[in-house]
C-alpha positions in Angstrom: 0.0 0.0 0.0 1.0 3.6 -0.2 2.1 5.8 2.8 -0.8 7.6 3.0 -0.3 11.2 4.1 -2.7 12.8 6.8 -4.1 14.9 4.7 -8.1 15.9 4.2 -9.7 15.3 1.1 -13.1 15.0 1.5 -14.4 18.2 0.1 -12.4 18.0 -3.0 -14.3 17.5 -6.5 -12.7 13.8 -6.6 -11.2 11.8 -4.0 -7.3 12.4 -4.2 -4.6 10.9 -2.0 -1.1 12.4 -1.3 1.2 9.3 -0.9 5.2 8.6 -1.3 5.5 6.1 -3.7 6.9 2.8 -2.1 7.5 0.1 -4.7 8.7 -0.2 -8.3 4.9 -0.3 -9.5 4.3 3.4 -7.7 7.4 4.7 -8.9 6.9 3.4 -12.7 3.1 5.2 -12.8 5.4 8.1 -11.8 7.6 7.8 -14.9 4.7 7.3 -16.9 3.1 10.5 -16.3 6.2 12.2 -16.9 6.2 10.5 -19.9 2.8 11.7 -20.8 3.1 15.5 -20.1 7.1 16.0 -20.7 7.3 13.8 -24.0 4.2 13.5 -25.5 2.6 17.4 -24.6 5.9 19.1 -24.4 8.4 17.4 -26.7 11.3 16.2 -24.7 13.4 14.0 -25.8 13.8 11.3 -23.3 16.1 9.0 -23.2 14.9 6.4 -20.7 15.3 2.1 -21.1 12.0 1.2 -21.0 9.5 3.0 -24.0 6.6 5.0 -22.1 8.7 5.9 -19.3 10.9 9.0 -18.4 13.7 7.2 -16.3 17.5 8.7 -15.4 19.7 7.9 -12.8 18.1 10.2 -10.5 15.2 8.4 -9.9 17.1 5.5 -7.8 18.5 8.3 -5.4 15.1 10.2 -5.2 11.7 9.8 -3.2 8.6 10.2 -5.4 5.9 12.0 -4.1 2.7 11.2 -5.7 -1.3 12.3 -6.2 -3.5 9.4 -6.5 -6.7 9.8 -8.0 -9.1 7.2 -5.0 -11.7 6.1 -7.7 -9.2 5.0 -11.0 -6.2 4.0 -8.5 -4.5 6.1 -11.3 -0.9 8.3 -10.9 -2.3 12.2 -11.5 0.4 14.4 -9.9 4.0 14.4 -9.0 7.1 15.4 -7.7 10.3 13.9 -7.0 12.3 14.5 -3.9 16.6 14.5 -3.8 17.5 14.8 0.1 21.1 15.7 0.5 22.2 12.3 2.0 21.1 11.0 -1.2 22.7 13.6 -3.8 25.8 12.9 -1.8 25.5 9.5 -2.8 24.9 10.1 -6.2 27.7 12.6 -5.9 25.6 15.7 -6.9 22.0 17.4 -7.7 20.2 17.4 -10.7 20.8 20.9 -10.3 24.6 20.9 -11.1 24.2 19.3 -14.1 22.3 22.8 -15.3 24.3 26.0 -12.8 28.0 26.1 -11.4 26.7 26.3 -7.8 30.2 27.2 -5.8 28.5 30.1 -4.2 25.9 27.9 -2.3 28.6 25.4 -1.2 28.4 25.9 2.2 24.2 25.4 2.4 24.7 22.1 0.2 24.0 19.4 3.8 20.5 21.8 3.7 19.7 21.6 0.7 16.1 19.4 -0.7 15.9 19.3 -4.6 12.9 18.9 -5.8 11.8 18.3 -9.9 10.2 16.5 -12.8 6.9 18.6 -11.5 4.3 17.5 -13.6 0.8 17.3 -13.1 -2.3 15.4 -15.6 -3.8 17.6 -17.8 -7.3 16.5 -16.4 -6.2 17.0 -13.1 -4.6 20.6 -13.5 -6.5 22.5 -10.7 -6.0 24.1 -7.0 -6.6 20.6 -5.2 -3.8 18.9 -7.2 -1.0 21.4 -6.9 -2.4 22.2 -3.5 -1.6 18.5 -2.3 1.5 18.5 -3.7 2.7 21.3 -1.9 1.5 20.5 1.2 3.3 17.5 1.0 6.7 19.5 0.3 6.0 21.2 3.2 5.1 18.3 5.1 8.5 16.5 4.5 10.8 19.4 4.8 9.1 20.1 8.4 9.3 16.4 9.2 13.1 16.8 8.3 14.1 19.7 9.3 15.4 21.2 6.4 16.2 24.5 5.6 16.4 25.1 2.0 14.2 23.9 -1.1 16.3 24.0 -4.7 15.0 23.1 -8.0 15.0 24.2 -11.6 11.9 25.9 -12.4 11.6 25.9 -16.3 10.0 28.1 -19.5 9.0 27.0 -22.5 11.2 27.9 -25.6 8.3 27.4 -28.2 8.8 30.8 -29.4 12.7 30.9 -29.9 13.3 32.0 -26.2 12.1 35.8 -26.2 9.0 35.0 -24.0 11.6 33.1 -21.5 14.1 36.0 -21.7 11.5 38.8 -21.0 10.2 36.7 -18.5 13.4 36.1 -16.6 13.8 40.2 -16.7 10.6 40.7 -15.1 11.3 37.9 -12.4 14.6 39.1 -11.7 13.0 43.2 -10.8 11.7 41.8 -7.5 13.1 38.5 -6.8 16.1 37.8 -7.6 18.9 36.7 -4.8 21.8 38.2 -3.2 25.0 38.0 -5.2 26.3 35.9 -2.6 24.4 33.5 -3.7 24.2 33.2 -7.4 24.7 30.3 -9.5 25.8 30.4 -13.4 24.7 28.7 -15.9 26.8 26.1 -17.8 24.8 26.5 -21.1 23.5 29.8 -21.1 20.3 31.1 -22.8 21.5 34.0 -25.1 19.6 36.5 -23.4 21.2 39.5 -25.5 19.7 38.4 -28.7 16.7 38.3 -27.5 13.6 40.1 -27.0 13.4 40.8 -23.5 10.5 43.8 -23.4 8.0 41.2 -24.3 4.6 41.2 -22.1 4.5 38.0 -20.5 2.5 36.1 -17.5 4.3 34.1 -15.0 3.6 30.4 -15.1 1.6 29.3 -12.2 3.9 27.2 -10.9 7.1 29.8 -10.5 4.4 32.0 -9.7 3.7 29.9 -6.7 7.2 29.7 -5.7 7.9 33.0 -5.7 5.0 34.0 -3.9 6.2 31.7 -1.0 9.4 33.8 -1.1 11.4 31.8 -3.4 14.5 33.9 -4.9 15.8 33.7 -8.7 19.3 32.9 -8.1 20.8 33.8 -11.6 20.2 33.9 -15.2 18.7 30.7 -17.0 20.2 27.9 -18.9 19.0 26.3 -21.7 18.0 22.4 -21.6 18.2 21.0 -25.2 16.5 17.6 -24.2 13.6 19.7 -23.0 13.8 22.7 -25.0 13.2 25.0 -22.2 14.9 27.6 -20.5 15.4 26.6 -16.4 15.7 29.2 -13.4 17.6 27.8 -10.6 15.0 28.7 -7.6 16.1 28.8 -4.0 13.5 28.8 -1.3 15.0 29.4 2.8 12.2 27.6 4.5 12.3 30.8 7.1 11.3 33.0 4.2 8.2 31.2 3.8 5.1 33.6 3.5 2.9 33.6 6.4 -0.1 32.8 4.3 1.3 29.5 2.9 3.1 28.8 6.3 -0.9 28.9 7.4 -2.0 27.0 4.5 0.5 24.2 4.0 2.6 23.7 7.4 0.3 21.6 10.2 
């Protein structure tokens, strides 16, 4: 069985459980969905050993939190969790593959990366993402952790000028002390592009943000996703009072 999280459900539209995934059966529905939204809606090109699945070495090293939809049984939301024990295992984050992070050395034994977000497209509402955070929240609590890190990503469907003028705007009134920025090891050519564009801030680096999540540098460019991926840095004691109400029990 899963190991269910305390979490009340019962005035949602449809029964939905928050769960970490604890066998290879849980953790394959996982890969599955990410192979739904990031391949088959987005485009990725995945590189994983089994066909339907978005697999890498992280996965091993990771905990997999998942939404469960109670009536289907089916995998409709998830996250996946790197705890520093573990990256030191692997021997680093899915982060450093992306940012030279020497600045943020000395926070690394507090660090929680979290990634391959991805939620059903049937299943994109507040309830959903509201789960999922709470179980973030939950775990880092539970911990004691102090610092969330993950790469929050923008399309590049229009050539990148959408990503760049959104990284301008983003940067105005949340972007992190210099002490603490990160570079990017492929960068996204910012000066040729357009970076006056209007744009609106995807809802999920909109949530972060509002949470009091800090833009640590500029973004680098992931050709396997063809997106353009902000390193994001949340202190846990910068969390807004409002979701420290909402999501920490």
């Amino acid at each position: 069985m899963l190991q269910q999280l305390q979490i009340d459900t019962a005035k949602r539209r449809r029964p939905l459980s928050l769960a970490f995934a604890s066998n290879a059966s849980h953790l394959r529905a996982a890969q599955a969905l990410r192979y739904k939204v990031f391949a088959e809606e987005m485009g990725a090109k995945l590189s994983g050993r089994e066909a339907g699945l978005d697999q890498d070495l992280f996965d091993a090293y990771c905990e997999h939190l998942l939404v469960q939809d109670d009536e289907t049984g089916e995998v409709v939301g998830t996250y996946r969790i790197l705890p520093p024990h573990q990256a030191r295992k692997l021997g680093s984050y899915y982060a450093d593959t992306e940012f030279d992070l020497t600045r943020l050395q000395h926070l690394r034994s507090q660090f929680v990366e979290v990634g391959r977000s991805c939620v059903h497209p049937d299943y994109r509402n507040g309830a959903t993402i509201a789960l999922l955070w709470s179980g973030l929240a939950d775990y880092m609590q539970r911990h004691g952790y102090q610092y969330l890190i993950g790469c929050a990503s923008m399309s590049l469907a229009d050539g990148g000028h959408h990503a760049a003028s959104l990284y301008r705007k983003l940067v105005e009134s949340a972007s992190a002390p210099v002490e603490w920025r990160v570079f990017p090891r492929c960068p996204l050519p910012l000066a040729a592009l357009d970076q006056k564009m209007p744009v609106t801030v995807p809802p999920l680096i909109k949530g972060y943000l509002r949470a009091g999540a800090m833009i640590c540098g500029e973004p680098a460019w992931d050709p396997d996703f063809n997106t353009a991926d902000l390193f994001v840095l949340l202190p846990m004691h910068r969390i807004d009072n409002r979701y420290a109400k909402h999501f920490l029990r």
